[in-house]
N, C-alpha and C positions, 0 to 999 in steps of 0.2 A: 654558318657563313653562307649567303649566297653562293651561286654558281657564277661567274662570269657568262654574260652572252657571248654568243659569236658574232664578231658583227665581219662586215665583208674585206676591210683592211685585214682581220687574222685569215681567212679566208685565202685572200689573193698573196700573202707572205707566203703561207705555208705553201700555195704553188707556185713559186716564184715567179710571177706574174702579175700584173696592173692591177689597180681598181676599176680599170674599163675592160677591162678582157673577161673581169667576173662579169661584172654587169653585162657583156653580152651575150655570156654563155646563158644567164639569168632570162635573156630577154628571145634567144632560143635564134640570137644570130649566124646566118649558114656564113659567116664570113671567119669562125674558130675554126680549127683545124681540128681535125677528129681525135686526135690524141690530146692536146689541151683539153680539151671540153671533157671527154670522160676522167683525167685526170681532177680537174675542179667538181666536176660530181661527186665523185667520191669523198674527196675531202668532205665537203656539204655534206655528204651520207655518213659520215664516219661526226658528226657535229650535231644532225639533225638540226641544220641550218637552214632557217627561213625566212629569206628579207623581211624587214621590217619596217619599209617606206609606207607600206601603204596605212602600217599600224597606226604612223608616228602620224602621219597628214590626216587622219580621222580620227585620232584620240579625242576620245568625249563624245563619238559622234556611233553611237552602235547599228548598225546597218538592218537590223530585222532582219535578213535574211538567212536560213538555213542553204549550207551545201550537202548534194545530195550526189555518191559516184554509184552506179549501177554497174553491172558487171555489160548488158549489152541494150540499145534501145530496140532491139527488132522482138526481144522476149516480153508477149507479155506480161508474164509473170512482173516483174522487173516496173516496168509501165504504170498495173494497176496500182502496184503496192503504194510506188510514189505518187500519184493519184490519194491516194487511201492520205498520206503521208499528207500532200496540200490540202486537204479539206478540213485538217486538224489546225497546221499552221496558221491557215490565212484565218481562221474567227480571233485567233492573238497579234494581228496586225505583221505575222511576217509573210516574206515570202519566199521563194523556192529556188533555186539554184543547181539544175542536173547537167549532170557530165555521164559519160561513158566510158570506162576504162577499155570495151573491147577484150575482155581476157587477159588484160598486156598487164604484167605487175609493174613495169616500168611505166607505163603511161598511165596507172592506177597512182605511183608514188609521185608523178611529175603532175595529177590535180589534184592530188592533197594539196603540197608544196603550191599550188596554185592556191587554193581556198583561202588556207592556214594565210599567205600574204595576204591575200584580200581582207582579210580579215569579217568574216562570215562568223556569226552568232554559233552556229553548232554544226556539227557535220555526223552525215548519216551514211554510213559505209556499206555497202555491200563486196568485199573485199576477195581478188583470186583464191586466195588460199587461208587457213588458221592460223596461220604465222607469216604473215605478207608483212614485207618490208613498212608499209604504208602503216600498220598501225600501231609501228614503233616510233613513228615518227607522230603519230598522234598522240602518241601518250607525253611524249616528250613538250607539247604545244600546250598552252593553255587556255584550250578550247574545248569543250564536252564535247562526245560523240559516243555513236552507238553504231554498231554494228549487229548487219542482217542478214540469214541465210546463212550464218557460219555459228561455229561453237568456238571462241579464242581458247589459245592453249595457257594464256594468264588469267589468272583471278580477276585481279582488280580493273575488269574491260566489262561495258554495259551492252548487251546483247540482247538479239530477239532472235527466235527460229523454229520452224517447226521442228518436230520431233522425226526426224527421216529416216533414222531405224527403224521406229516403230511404222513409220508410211510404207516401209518395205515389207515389213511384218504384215501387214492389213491384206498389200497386194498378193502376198503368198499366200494365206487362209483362204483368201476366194478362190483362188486360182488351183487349192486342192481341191476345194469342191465342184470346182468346172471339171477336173478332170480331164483333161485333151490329151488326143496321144501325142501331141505338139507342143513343146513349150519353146517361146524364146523371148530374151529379154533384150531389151534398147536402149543404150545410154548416152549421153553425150558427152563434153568435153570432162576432164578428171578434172572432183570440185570433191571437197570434204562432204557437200549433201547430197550427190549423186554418190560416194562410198559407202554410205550409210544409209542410203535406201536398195543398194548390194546385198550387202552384209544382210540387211532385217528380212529380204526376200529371199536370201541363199538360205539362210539358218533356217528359216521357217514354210518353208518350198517342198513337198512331198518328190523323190525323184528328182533332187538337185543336181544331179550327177549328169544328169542326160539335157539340162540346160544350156540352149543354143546363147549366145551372146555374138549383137555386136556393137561397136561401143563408136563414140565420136560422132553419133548425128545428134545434130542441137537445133537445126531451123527443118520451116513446117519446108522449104523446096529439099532438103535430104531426106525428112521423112515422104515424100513426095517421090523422089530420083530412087528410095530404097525397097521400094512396094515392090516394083516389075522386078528386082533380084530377089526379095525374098519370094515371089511365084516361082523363080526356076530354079534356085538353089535347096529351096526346102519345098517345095511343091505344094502353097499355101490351097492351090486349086482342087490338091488331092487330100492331104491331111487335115481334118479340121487340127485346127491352130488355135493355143491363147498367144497374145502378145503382150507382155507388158512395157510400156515404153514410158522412162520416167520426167517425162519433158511434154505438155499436152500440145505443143506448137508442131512436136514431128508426129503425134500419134495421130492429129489433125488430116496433117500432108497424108500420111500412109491411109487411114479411112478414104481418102477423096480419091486417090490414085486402085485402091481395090476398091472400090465400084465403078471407075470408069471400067477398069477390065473385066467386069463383070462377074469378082467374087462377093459373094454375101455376108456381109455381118450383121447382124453376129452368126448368124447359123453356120458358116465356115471358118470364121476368123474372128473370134472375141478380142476384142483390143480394151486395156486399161493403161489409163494416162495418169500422170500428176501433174498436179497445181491447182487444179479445177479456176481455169480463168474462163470469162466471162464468155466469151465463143465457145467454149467445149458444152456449153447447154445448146446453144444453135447451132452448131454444124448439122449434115444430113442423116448423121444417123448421133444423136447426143452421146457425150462421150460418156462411159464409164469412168469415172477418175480419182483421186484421193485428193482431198483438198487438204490442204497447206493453212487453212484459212489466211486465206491474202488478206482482208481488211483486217482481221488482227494484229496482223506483223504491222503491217503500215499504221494502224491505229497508235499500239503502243508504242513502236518505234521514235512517233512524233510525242505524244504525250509523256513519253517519259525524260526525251531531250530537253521538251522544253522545261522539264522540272530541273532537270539538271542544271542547265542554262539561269534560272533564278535561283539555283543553291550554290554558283561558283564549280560546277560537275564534282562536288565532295559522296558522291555515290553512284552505287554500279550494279544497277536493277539487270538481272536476267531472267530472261523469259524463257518457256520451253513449250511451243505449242503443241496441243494434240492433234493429229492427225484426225480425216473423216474418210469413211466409203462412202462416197456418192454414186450411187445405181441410176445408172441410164439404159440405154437401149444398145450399146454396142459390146456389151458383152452380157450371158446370159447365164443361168447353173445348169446347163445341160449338157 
């Protein structure tokens, strides 16, 4: 027997309140009162409730357009993939639809709930966490989607990602054979692929014990603001140093800011970055870095949506990228 829909009359009963009070909390009016409005979200989150106006006024009318949520627009990582992601679409006549959730899982699950109403062909996630609110509410819609840059903790979810254990593992085999009396690592916001490119550099790191960390820089102006403290707390000027930084946007900042102050890389400070985006070949001194293969993800990402997309999403392709070392000039084996 089917399920019953939720439509907004069961909605607005169960909070004992209007069919316009939903609709305004729906249409994100500051005139609800802060207690209504989280009260009616819930309900909606406890339903995996998605209006359906806009389904009903273009029924028959399929829109070509993929929705695309990125975790932030200032990463290029994030940028190229989707880049990578339109060049597949647009030759099958769709087009592209990005938003930015920002880190925020709630403003991650308030543009699904956007999409999902618009009614968008498919949607391609790059989700806060492996278990984000957001992609229980996708499974629950009847829209394919894929998610990127995560490993989901369910089976039946179509996924793409590099392999960021093993990314970590790659960066720790160099980094024994550089040898420095110096190690420290760099990481940004806490993300299931930033864990696991931890883990694959801890396990596999000669002298793990003596590993400096510090964690939470994610843009190239932190890695930029954190150069001048790593010179005076670890004394980058005195010790030669490896760094590994797992985000190429802050190992960028940190490169440009020790050479203004006049340290060397690599001959004092080997730096290794990941994602190998498309600047980390032309910055001033090319980066060392482990690529993700970015047009991979976004390749399959797209091609496998849009397969899904013409089977009704009745399957759930995952992918598991392998990681590369890409040798440049900012870090060296000596």
């Amino acid at each position: 027997m089917k399920k019953k829909r939720v439509t907004i009359s069961d909605i607005a009963s169960e909070a004992g309140v209007s069919k316009a009070t939903v609709s305004r909390v729906l249409s994100d009016s500051p005139k609800i009162k802060f207690e209504s409005k989280e009260k009616i979200l819930k309900i909606m989150e406890k339903y995996s409730y998605v209006p359906n106006h806009m389904a009903q006024s273009l029924a028959g009318s399929p829109r070509m357009t993929i929705g695309i949520i990125i975790d932030e627009l200032a990463n290029f990582f994030f940028i190229e993939v989707a880049d990578e992601i339109d060049q597949v679409i647009s030759h099958s006549g769709y087009t592209m639809q990005i938003l930015s959730s920002r880190w925020e899982e709630e403003n991650e699950l308030k543009l699904v709930r956007q999409l999902i109403s618009s009614r968008v062909d498919g949607i391609i996630l790059a989700p806060v966490s492996e278990d984000s609110r957001s992609i229980a509410l996708l499974k629950s819609s009847d829209i394919p989607f894929m998610l990127i840059n995560v490993i989901p903790m369910q089976k039946k979810i179509a996924y793409v990602s590099s392999d960021n254990h093993q990314g970590g593992k790659l960066a720790a085999e160099f980094f024994n054979k550089m040898n420095r009396p110096s190690q420290i690592l760099i990481t940004g916001f806490p993300h299931q692929s930033i864990t696991n490119r931890i883990q694959g550099f801890r396990e596999s790191l000669n002298r793990a014990e003596e590993l400096l960390h510090y964690e939470n820089i994610s843009t190239y102006e932190q890695g930029y603001e954190i150069a001048s403290v790593l010179v005076i707390k670890n004394r980058l000027d005195q010790i030669k140093t490896a760094l590994f930084i797992t985000n190429d946007n802050v190992a960028i900042g940190i490169i440009t800011r020790l050479l203004e102050i006049g340290i060397s890389v690599p001959d004092q400070v080997s730096v290794v970055g990941f994602d190998d985006i498309k600047l980390s070949k032309f910055c001033r001194i090319p980066l060392t870095t482990i690529s993700q293969g970015i047009k991979d993800i976004g390749k399959i990402a797209a091609l496998e949506l849009l397969d899904m997309i013409g089977n009704s999403g009745s399957t759930f392709p995952k992918h598991l990228i392998e990681p590369q070392m890409i040798l440049r000039q900012s870090a060296v084996l000596s």
